[in-house]
C-alpha positions in Angstrom: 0.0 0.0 0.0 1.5 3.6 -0.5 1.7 5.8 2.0 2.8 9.5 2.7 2.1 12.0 5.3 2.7 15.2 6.6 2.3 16.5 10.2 1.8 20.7 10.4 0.6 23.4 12.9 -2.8 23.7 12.7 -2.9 27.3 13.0 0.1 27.8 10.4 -2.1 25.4 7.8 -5.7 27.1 8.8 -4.3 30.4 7.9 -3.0 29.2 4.5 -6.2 27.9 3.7 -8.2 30.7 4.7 -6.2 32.7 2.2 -6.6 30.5 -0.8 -10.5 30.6 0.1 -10.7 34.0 -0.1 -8.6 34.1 -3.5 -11.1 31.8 -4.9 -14.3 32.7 -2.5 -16.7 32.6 -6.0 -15.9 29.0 -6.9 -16.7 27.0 -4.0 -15.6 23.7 -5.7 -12.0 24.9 -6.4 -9.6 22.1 -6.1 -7.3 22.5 -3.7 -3.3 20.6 -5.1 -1.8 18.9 -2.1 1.8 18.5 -2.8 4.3 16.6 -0.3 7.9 16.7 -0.7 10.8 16.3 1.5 9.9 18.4 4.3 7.3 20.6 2.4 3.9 20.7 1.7 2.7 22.7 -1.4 -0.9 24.0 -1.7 -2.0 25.0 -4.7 -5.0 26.1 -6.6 -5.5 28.2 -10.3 -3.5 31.3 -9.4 -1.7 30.8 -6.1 0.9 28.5 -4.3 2.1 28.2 -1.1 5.1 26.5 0.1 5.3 25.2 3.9 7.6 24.0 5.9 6.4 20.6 8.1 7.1 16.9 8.8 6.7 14.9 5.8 7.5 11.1 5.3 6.9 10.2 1.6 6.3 12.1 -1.4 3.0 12.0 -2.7 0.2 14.3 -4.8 -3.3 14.4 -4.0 -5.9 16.6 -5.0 -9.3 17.5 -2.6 -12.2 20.7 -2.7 -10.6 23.5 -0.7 -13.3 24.1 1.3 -14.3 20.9 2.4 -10.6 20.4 2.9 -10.6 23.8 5.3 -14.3 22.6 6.9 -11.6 20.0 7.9 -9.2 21.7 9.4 -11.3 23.8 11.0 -13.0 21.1 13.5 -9.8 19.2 14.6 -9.2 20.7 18.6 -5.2 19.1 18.4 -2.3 22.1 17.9 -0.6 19.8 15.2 -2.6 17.8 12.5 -1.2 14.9 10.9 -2.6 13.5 7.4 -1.9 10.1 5.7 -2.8 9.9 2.2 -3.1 6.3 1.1 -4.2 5.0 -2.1 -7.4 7.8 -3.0 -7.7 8.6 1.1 -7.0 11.2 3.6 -6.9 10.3 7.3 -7.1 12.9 9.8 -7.1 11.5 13.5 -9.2 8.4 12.7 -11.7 10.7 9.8 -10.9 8.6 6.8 -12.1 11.3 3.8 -12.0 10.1 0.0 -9.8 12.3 -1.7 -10.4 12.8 -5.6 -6.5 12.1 -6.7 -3.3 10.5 -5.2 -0.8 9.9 -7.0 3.2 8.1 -5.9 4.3 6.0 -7.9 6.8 9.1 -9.5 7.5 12.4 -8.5 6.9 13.2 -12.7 3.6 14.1 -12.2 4.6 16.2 -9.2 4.7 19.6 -10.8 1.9 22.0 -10.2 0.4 23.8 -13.5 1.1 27.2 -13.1 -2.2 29.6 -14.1 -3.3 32.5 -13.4 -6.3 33.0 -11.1 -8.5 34.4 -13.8 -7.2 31.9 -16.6 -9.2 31.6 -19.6 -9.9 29.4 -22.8 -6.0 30.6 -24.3 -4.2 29.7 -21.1 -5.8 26.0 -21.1 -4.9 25.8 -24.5 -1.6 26.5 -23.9 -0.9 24.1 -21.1 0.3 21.7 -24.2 2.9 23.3 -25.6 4.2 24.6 -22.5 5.5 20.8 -22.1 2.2 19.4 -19.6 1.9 15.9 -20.7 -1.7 14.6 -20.5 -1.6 12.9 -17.1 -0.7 16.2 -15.4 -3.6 18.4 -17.3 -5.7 15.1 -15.7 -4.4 15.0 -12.5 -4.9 18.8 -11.8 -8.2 18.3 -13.0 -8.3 20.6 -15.9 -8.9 17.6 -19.1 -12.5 18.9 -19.2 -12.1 22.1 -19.6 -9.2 21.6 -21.8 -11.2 19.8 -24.1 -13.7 22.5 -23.9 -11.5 25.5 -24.7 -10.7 23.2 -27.7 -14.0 22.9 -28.7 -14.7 26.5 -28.2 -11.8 27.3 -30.3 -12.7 24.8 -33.4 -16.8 27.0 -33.1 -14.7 30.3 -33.4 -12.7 29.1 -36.4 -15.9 27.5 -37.9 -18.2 31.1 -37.1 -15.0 33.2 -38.5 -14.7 30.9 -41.5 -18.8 31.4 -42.2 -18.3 34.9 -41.9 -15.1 35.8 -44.1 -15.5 32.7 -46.9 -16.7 35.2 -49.2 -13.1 36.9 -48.9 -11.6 33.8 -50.3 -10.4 32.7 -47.3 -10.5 28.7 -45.9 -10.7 27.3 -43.0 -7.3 26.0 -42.7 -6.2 30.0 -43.4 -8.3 31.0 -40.6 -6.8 28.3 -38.2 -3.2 28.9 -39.1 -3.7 32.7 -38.8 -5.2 32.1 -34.9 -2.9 29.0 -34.1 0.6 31.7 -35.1 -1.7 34.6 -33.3 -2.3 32.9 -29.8 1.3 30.8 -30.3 -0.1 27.5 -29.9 
């Protein structure tokens, strides 16, 4: 079975959370990036990072909603909290909580996607070419909407296409113009 965990002051990780909640207070089902490393745990959501210093044992990835992650936190009376992540669960003091993602096996998929908080459809459609392989886009939960900023983008090219045929121009014009445009 794989295991990893991290031990950390309550008060140090509350505080942490609280401000990634109120960097994201409009999307209550942001995802919330839990990364352990050798004596550091890395929180990350779209737009922000944090890097803390704790007890670790392990390295490990798993992702969970930030604020039923801080709901957490918040109830637990001990000064330090220590969480083991096993195979798609988070223990806290006996609270076994299914976690969406864990991930151990290799620390390749460790890497956080860096985006800004407001991303949009160009930024996802970027993530490609700026070397994210497939399993990272999936693990930081951003395939769907990947797939839908293509989709958005193959509609634009189709509306401009409908709009400026009678100029001559094609549809593989119109997409090689965009693709050089936006640099993807």
């Amino acid at each position: 079975m794989n295991l990893s965990s991290f031990t950390i002051r309550k008060s140090v990780l509350l505080k942490k959370l609280r401000e990634l909640s109120k960097l994201s207070p409009w999307n209550k089902g942001s995802v919330l990036e839990l990364t352990i490393t050798d004596g550091k745990l890395t929180l990350v959501i779209p737009g922000a990072k944090y890097l803390l210093d704790c007890e670790t044992k392990s390295t490990a990835k798993a992702t969970i909603g930030l604020s039923y992650f801080l709901d957490i936190i918040k109830t637990q009376k001990e000064i330090k909290i220590k969480c083991i992540i096993t195979d798609n669960t988070l223990e806290i003091k006996g609270l076994f909580i299914n976690i969406q993602t864990t991930f151990f096996e290799t620390d390749s998929i460790l890497r956080s996607i860096k985006m800004p908080l407001n991303y949009s459809d160009w930024h996802l459609l970027k993530l490609e070419k700026e070397g994210y392989t497939e399993d990272e886009i999936y693990f930081n939960k951003l395939n769907s909407e990947v797939y839908y900023a293509k989709k958005a983008l193959t509609s634009n090219i189709l509306k401009t296409f409908h709009l400026l045929k009678i100029y001559g121009l094609t549809k593989k014009d119109i997409k090689e113009i965009i693709y050089k445009k936006i640099d993807l």
